[in-house]
C-alpha positions as CSV (number, residue, x, y, z in Angstrom):
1,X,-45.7,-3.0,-7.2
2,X,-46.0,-4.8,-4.1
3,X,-42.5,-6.1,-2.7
4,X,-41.3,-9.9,-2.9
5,X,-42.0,-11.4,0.8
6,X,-39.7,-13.7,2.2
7,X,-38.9,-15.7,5.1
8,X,-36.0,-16.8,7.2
9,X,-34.5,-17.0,10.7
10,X,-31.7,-14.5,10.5
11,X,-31.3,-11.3,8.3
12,X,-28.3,-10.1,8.1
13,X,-27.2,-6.8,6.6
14,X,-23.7,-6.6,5.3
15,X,-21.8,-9.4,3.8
16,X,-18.2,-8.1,4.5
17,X,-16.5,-10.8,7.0
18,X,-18.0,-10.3,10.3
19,X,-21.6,-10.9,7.9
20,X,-19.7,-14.0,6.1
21,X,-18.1,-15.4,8.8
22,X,-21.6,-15.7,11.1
23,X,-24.0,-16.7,8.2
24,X,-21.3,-19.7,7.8
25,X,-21.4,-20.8,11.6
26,X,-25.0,-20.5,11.4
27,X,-25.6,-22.8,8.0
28,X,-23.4,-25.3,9.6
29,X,-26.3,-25.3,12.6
30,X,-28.7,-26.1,10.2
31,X,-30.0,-22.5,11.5
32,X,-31.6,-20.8,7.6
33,X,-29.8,-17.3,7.1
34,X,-29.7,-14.3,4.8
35,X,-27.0,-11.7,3.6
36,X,-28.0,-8.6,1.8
37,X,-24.6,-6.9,1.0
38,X,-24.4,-3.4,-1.2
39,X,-21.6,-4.0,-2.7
40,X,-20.3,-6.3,-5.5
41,X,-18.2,-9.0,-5.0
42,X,-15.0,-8.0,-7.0
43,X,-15.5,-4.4,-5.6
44,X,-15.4,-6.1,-1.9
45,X,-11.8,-8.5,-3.2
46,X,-10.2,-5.5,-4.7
47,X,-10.5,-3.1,-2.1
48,X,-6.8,-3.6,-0.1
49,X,-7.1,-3.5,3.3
50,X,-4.2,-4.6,5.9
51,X,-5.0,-7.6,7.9
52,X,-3.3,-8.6,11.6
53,X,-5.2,-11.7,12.8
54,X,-5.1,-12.6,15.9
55,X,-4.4,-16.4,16.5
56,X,-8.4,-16.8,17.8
57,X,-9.3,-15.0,14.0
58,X,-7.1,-17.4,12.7
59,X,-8.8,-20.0,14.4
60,X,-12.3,-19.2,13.3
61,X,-11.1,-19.1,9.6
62,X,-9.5,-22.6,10.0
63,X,-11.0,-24.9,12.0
64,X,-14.5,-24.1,11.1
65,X,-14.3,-25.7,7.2
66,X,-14.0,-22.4,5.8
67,X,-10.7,-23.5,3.7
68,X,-8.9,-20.3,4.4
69,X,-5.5,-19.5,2.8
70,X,-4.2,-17.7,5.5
71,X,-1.7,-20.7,6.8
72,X,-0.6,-21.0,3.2
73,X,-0.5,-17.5,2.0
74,X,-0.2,-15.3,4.6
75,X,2.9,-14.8,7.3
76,X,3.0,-15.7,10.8
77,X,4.8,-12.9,12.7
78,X,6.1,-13.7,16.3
79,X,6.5,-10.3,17.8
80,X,6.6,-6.3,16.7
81,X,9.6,-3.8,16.7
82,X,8.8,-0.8,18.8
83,X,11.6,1.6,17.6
84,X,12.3,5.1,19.0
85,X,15.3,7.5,19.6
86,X,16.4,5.8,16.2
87,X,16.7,2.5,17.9
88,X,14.5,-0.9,17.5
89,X,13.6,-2.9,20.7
90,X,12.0,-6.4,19.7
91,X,8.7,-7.6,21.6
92,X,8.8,-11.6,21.4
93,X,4.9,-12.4,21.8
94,X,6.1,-15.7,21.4
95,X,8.5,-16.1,24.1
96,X,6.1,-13.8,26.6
97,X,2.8,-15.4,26.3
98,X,3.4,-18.1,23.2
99,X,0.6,-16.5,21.2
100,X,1.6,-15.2,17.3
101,X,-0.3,-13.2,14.9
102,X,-0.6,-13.4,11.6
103,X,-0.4,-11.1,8.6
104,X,-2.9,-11.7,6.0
105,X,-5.2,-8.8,4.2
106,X,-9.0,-8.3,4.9
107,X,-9.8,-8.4,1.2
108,X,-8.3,-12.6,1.6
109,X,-10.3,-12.8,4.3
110,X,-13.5,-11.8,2.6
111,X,-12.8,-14.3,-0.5
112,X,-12.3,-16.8,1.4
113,X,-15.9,-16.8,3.1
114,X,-17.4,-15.5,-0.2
115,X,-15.8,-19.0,-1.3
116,X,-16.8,-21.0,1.3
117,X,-20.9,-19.6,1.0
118,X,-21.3,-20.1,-2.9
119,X,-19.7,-23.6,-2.1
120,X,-21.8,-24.5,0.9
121,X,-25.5,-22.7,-0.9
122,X,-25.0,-19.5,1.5
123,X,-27.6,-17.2,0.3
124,X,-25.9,-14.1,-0.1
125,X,-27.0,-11.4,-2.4
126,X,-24.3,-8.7,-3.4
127,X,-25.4,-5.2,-5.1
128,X,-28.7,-5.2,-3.0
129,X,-29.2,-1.8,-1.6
130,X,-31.0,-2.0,1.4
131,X,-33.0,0.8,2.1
132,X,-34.7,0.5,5.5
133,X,-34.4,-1.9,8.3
134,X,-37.8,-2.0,10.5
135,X,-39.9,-3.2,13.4
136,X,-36.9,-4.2,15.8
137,X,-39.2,-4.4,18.7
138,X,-41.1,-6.9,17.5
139,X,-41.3,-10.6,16.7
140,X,-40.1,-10.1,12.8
141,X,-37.8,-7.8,12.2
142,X,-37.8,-6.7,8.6
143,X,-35.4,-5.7,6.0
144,X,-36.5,-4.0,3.1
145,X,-34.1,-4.0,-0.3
146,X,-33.4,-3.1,-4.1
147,X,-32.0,-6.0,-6.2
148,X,-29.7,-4.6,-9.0
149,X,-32.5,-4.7,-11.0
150,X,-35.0,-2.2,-9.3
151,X,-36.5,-5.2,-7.9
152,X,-37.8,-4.7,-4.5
153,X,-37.9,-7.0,-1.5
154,X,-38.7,-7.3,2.1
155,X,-37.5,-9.9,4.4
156,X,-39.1,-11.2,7.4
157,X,-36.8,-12.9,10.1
158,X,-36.5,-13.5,13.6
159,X,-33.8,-11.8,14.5
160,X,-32.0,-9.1,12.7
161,X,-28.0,-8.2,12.6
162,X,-26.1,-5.6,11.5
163,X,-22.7,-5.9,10.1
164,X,-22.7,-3.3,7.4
165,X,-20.2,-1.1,8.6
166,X,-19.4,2.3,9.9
167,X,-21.5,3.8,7.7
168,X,-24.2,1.0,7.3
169,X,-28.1,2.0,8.0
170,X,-28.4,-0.2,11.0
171,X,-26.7,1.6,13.4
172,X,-28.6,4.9,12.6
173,X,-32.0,3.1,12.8
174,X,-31.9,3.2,16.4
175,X,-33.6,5.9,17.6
176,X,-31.1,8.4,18.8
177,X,-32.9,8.7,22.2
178,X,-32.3,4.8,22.6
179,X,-28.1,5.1,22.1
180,X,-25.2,6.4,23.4
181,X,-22.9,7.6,20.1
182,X,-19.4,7.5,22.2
183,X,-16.7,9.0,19.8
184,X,-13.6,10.8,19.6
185,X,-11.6,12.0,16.4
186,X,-7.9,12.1,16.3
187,X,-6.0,15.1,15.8
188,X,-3.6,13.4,12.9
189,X,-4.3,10.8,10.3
190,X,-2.1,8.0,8.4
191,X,-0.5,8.7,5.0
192,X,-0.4,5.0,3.6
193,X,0.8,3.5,0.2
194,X,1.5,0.4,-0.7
195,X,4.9,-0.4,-2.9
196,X,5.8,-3.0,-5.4
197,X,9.0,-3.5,-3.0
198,X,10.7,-6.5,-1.2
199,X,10.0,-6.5,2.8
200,X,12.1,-3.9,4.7
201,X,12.3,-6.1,8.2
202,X,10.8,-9.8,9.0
203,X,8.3,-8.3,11.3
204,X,5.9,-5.0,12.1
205,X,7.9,-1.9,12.8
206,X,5.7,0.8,15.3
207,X,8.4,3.6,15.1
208,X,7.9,6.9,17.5
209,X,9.9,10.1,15.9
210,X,10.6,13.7,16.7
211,X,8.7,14.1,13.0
212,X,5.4,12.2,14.1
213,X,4.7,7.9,13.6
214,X,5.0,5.5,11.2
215,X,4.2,1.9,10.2
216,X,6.8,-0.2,8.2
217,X,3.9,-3.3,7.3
218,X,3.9,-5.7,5.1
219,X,1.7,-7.4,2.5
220,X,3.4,-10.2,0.7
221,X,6.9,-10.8,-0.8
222,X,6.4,-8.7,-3.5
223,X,4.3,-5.7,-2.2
224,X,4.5,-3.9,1.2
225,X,2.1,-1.5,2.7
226,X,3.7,1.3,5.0
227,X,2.0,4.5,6.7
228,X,3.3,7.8,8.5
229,X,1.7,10.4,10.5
230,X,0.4,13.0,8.9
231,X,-2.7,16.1,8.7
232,X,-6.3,14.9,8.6
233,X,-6.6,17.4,5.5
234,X,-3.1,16.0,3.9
235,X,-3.5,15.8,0.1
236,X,-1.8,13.2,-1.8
237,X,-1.7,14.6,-4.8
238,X,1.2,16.9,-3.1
239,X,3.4,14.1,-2.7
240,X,5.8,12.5,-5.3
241,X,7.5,9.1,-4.9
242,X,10.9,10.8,-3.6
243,X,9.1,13.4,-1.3
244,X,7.1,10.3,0.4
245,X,10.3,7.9,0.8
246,X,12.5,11.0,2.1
247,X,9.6,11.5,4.8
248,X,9.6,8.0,5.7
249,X,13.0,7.4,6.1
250,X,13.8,10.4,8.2
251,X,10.8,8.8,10.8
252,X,13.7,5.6,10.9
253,X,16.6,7.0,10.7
254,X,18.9,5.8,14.0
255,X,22.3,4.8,14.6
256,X,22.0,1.6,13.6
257,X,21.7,2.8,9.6
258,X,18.1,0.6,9.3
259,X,17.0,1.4,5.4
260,X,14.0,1.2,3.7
261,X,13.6,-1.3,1.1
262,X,12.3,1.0,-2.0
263,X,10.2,0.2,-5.1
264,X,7.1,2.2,-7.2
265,X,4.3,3.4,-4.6
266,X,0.8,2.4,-6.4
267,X,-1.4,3.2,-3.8
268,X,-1.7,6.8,-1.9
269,X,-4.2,7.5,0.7
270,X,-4.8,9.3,4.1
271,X,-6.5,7.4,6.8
272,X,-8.6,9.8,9.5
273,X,-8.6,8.3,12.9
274,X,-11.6,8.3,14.8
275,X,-13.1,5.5,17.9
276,X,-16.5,5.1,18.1
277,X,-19.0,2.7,20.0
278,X,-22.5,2.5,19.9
279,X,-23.8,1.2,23.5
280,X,-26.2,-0.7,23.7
281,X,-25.3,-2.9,20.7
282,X,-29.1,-4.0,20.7
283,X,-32.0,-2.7,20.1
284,X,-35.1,-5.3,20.7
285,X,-34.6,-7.9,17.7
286,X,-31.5,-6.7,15.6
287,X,-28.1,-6.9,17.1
288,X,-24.9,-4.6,15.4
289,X,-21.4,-6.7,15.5
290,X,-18.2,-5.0,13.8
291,X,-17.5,-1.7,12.4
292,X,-21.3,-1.2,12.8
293,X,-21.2,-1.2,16.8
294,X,-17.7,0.3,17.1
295,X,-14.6,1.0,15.4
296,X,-10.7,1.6,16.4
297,X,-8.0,3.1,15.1
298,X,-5.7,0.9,13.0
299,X,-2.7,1.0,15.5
300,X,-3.9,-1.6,17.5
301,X,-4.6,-3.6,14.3
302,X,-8.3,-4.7,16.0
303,X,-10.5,-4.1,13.7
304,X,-11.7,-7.5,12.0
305,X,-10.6,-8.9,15.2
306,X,-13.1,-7.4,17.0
307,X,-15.6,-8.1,15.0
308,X,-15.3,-12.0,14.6
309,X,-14.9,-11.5,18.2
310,X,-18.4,-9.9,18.1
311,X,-19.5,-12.8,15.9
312,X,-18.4,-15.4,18.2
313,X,-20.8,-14.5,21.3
314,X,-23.5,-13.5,18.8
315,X,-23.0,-17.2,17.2
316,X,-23.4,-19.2,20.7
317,X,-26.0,-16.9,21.8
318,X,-28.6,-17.4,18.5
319,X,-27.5,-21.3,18.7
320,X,-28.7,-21.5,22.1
321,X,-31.7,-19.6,21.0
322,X,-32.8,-21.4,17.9
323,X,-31.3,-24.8,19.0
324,X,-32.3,-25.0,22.9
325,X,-34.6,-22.1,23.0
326,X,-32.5,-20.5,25.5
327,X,-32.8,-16.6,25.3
328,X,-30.1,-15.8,28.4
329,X,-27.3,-15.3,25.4
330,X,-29.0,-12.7,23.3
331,X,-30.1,-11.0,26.6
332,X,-26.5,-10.3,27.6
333,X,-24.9,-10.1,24.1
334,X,-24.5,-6.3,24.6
335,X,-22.6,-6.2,27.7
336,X,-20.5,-9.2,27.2
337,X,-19.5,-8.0,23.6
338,X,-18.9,-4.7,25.2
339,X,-16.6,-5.8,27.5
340,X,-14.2,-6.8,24.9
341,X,-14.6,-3.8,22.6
342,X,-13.8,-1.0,25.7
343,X,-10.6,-3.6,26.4
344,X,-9.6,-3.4,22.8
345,X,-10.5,0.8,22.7
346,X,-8.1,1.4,26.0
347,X,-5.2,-1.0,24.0
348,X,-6.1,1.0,20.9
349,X,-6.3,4.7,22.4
350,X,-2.9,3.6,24.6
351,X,-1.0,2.1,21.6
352,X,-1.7,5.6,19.3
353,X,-1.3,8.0,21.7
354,X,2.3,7.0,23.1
355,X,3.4,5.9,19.3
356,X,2.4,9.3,17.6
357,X,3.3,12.8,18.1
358,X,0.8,15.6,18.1
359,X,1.9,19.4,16.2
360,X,1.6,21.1,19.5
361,X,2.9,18.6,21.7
362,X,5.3,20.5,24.1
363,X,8.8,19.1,25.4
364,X,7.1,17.5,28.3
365,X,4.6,15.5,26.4
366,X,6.9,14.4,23.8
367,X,9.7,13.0,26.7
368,X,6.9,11.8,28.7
369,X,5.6,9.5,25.6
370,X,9.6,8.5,25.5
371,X,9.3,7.6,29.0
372,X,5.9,5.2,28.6
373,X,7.3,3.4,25.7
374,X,10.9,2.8,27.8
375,X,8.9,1.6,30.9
376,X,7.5,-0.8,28.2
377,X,10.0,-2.1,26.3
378,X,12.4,-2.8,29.9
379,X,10.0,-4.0,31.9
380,X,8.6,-8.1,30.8
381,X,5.7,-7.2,32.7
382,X,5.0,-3.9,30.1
383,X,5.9,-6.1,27.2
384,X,3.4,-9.3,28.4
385,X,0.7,-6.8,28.3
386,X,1.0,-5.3,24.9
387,X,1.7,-8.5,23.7
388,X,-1.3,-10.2,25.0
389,X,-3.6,-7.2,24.2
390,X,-1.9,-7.1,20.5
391,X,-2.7,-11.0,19.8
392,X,-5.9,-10.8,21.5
393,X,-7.3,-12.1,25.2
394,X,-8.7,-15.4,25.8
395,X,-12.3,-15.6,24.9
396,X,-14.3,-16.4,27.8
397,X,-16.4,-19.5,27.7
């Protein structure tokens, strides 16, 4: 059977935030959108993901009638602990740059803009597999899909965008001649769990150890989230409760007797680290914004960051185009988004390499890392910069 044919402006494929967030901006223009989104809804709200927004995030979510939770259940932090040598040194991002952050999951995030669509008539169809994305170079991009049903569909839009993720088909439908894949892998991954467990500190703990990283996060009251260093190929099943709290103690452990805050561990999981961008982040009609131009690893906590960052020049430039006919935004949405996402890479690449400790790191390498992170933490030029990179740059207008 021939497919259903269907119109609209904007086509967008993915309806995880950065998908969410832009088809909301762009209903509230009056400018007609549509999300096609794999997944189901509850899969997308139960899959726990950490979330550090940045205040500009924050922003987005709050003053733009999305009704977000995050000022109500989520937890404004005011600075990070870089510990090492067994001892904590505070950096006050309030007191450098008066900028916070705020921790509040990705999974909140996404139900809050899944909210905020079915209230406002968003069209956005969940557990649609899209199967090909077509004719960029022309006037009507297309994006063909299967309903849950076997249905199948085709839209025709104006302009096509991409936020389906790492792993999403828009990316790939570039032809390979037409992109640069820049990528590096990691040579060590994150163990995480999460614990039914009281907070172990009021803030963020990045802790640098003789026996490798780790991350004492946060969730909520009740539930924490915490990661350590460990092997790409690292099975979980290998580690019991006792093993995994002995391991992430001993990457704390300092003079000052700092303790971890026990409970059950529910969740288990290892976390590869790779960085990847995809330049240009156009290709004639369809533009990629989030983890489907680029993604970083999670010690910078940039991720969703970057991509409402993404969404916010890809917004202004299709307003301009749809409202004022004014194409000059959507010319240069590549290179200006760009700009941001190799800023946020360096932050990213600097942060992980002078936090974590590689198998075959000599003595050098391992004092030298000891050095960086002292030049940071007693220098309030060092600490301004990682705070301002960790709560995001001013966006420029």
């Amino acid at each position: 059977m021939a497919p259903t044919i269907e119109k609209t402006k904007v086509g967008i494929v993915g309806g995880g935030p950065a998908g969410l967030m832009l088809s909301h901006l762009l209903s509230q223009q009056g400018i007609e959108n549509i999300v096609i989104e794999k997944r189901d809804h509850e899969t997308i709200a139960n899959t726990h993901r950490a979330g550090i927004l940045e205040t500009g995030a924050v922003k987005m979510l709050t003053e733009t009638g999305v009704d977000s939770r995050v000022k109500t259940h989520g937890y404004e932090h005011e600075g990070i602990d870089l510990r090492f040598g067994g001892v904590s040194h505070r950096i006050n991002f309030k007191e450098l740059i008066d900028a916070t952050v705020w921790l509040y999951p990705q999974n909140e995030v996404f139900v809050d803009l899944a909210a905020a669509r079915k209230r406002d008539g968003g069209d956005v169809r969940f557990s649609c597999e899209v199967t090909e994305v077509l004719d960029h170079l022309t006037d009507t991009p297309k994006i063909r899909y299967t309903d849950s049903e076997g249905g199948e569909h085709e839209i025709h839009c104006d302009v096509l965008v991409g936020t389906d993720g790492s792993q999403g088909i828009c990316k790939w439908s570039i032809p390979q001649e037409k992109r640069t894949d820049n990528f590096i892998e990691y040579p060590f991954a994150w163990f995480g769990i999460l614990t039914e467990a009281p907070p172990s500190a009021p803030e963020l703990i990045y802790a640098n150890s003789p026996h490798g990283f780790a991350l004492i996060s946060q969730r909520n009251e009740d539930v924490q989230r915490m990661y350590f260093q460990c092997d790409p190929e690292e099975n979980v099943d290998e580690w019991d409760e006792e093993r995994i709290w002995a391991e992430l103690q001993r990457r704390v452990d300092g003079p000052d007797g700092f303790q971890l805050k026990r409970g059950p561990i529910f969740e288990k999981v290892v976390l590869k680290f790779r960085s990847y961008v995809c330049e240009p982040m156009r290709y004639g009609n369809m533009f990629l914004a989030g983890d489907a131009g680029h993604t970083v690893p999670p010690t910078g906590a940039k991720g969703l960051n970057l991509a409402f960052a993404d969404v916010r020049v890809l917004f202004d430039a299709l307003k301009a185009y749809f409202i004022d006919g004014n194409n000059e935004g959507l010319e240069g949405y590549s290179e200006k988004a760009l700009k941001r996402v190799w800023k946020a890479q360096n932050f990213s690449f600097w942060m992980t390499q002078m936090l974590h400790t590689r198998k075959d790191a000599n003595p050098f390498e391992a004092k030298r890392a000891l050095g960086e992170l002292n030049t940071v933490v007693s220098s309030k030029y060092g600490q301004a910069y990682l705070a301002e990179s960790y709560t995001g740059w001013p966006h420029e207008d």
